[in-house]
N, C-alpha and C positions, 0 to 999 in steps of 0.2 A: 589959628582956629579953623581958618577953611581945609587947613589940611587935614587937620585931625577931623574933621566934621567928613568928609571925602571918604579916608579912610576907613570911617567907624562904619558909613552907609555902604561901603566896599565890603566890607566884612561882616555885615549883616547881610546883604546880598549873595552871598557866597557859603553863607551858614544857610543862609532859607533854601538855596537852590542844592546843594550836597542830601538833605534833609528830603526834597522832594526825590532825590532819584535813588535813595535811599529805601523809600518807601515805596516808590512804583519796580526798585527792581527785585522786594523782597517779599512778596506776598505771601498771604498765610498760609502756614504747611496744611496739605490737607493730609490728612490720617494715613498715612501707608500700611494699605493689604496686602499680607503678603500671600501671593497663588501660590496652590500647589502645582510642581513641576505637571504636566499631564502626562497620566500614565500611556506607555506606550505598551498596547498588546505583543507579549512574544508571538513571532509566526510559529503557525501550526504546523509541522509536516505532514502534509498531506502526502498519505503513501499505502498502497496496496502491499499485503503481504499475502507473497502466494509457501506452501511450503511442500517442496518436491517428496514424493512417496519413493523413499528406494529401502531396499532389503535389509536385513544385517542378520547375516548367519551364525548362530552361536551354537558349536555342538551341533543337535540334531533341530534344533528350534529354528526359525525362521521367524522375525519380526520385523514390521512398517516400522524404517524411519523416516523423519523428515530431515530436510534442509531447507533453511530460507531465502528465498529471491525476493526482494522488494523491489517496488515498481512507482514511480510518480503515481498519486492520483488521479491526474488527468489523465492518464494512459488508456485507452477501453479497452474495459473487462473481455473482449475477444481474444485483442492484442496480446493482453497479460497470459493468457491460458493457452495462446499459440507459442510462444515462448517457452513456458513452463511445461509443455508439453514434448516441445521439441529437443530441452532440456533435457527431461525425463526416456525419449525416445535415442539418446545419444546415451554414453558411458559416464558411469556414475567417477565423480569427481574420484584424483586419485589417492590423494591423501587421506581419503575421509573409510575404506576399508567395505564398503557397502558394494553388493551386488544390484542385479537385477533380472525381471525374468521375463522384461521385453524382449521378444527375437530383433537383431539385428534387420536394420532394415526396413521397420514399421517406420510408417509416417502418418501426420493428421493430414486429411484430404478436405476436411473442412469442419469448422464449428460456425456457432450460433448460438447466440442467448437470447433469450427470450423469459416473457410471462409460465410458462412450461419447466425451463429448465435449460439445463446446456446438452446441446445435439452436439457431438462426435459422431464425424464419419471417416475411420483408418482404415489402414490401408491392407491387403489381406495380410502381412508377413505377422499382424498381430494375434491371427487364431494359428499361425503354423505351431508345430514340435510343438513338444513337453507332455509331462502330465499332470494330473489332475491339476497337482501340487502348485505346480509354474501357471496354470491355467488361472487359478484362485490369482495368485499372487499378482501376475500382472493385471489382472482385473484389478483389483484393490490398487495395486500403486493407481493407477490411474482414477480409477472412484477417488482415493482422499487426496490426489495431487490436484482434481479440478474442483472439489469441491472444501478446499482449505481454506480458503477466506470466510467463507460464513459455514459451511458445517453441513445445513440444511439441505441441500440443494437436489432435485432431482436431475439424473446424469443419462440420457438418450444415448446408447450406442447403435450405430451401425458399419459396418466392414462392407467396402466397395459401394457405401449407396442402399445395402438391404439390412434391416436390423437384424442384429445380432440374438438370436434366441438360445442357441446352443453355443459352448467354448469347448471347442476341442473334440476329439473323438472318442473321450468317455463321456460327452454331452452333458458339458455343466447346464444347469438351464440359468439362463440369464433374462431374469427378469427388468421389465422395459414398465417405465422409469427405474433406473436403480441409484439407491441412497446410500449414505456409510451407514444406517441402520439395517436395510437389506442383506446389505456384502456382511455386516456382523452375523446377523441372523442366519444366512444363508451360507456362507463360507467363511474357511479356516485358513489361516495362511502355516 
């Protein structure tokens, strides 16, 4: 009897204590929410588009194309437009069939932007040769190659330092500030 009595309190001791760790290792579920993943924003590229003014001669017509150069955003707007300019001031890409009526030889000697507008000051090779025609022309490539990113924008030239008021020796007059609504209004390419 003592054994069995032994046993029986062995195995009720072994049932209470299974029973407690039963209960301490299962506790109540609490409700599962389920998150949504968090959206992650795609990056933005931030990027300047500038679009170079060069010619395309068809037949007897003459028309402004562009081409585009994109630039980081971070880049300053000086930077971009010394580029695009220097671009513009070199031979037009070779594959793409476009002229120009830059003389060889121009260069920018300096810009500036400001609350005003953008100041250019080139070099003289850019009033030399041509007529009328080439005179228009290169004015405009250069009006809508610096002011291609926003459109707006009033364009200061001066050649060597002194503004520019006449282009050439049939005396375009060149009005200061000049816009791409100006150069429409005023010249023909």
């Amino acid at each position: 009897g003592i054994v069995l009595a032994a046993g029986g309190g062995a195995a009720w001791w072994a049932k209470s204590s299974l029973e407690q760790k039963t209960q301490v290792s299962q506790p109540n579920p609490a409700p599962i929410v389920k998150e949504k993943a968090p959206v992650i924003p795609k990056p933005i590229t931030q990027e300047q588009v500038v679009q170079i003014g060069w010619l395309n001669t068809t037949g007897e017509n003459i028309e402004l194309v562009s081409r585009k150069m994109t630039f980081a955003k971070s880049i300053k707007s000086e930077r971009v437009l010394e580029t695009a300019l220097s671009t513009l001031f070199s031979e037009p890409p070779e594959d793409s069939g476009y002229t120009t009526a830059i003389p060889p030889g121009t260069k920018l000697l300096g810009i500036t932007t400001d609350k005003t507008g953008i100041h250019l000051n080139l070099s003289r090779e850019f009033i030399s040769g041509g007529g009328s025609a080439s005179m228009s022309s290169r004015l405009g490539q250069v009006i809508y190659t610096v002011t291609s990113e926003k459109g707006g924008e009033q364009v200061w030239l001066s050649v060597e330092g002194k503004p520019l008021t006449n282009l050439g020796e049939e005396g375009l007059i060149v009005n200061q500030p000049m816009t791409r609504k100006d150069f429409k209004e005023n010249f023909t390419l």
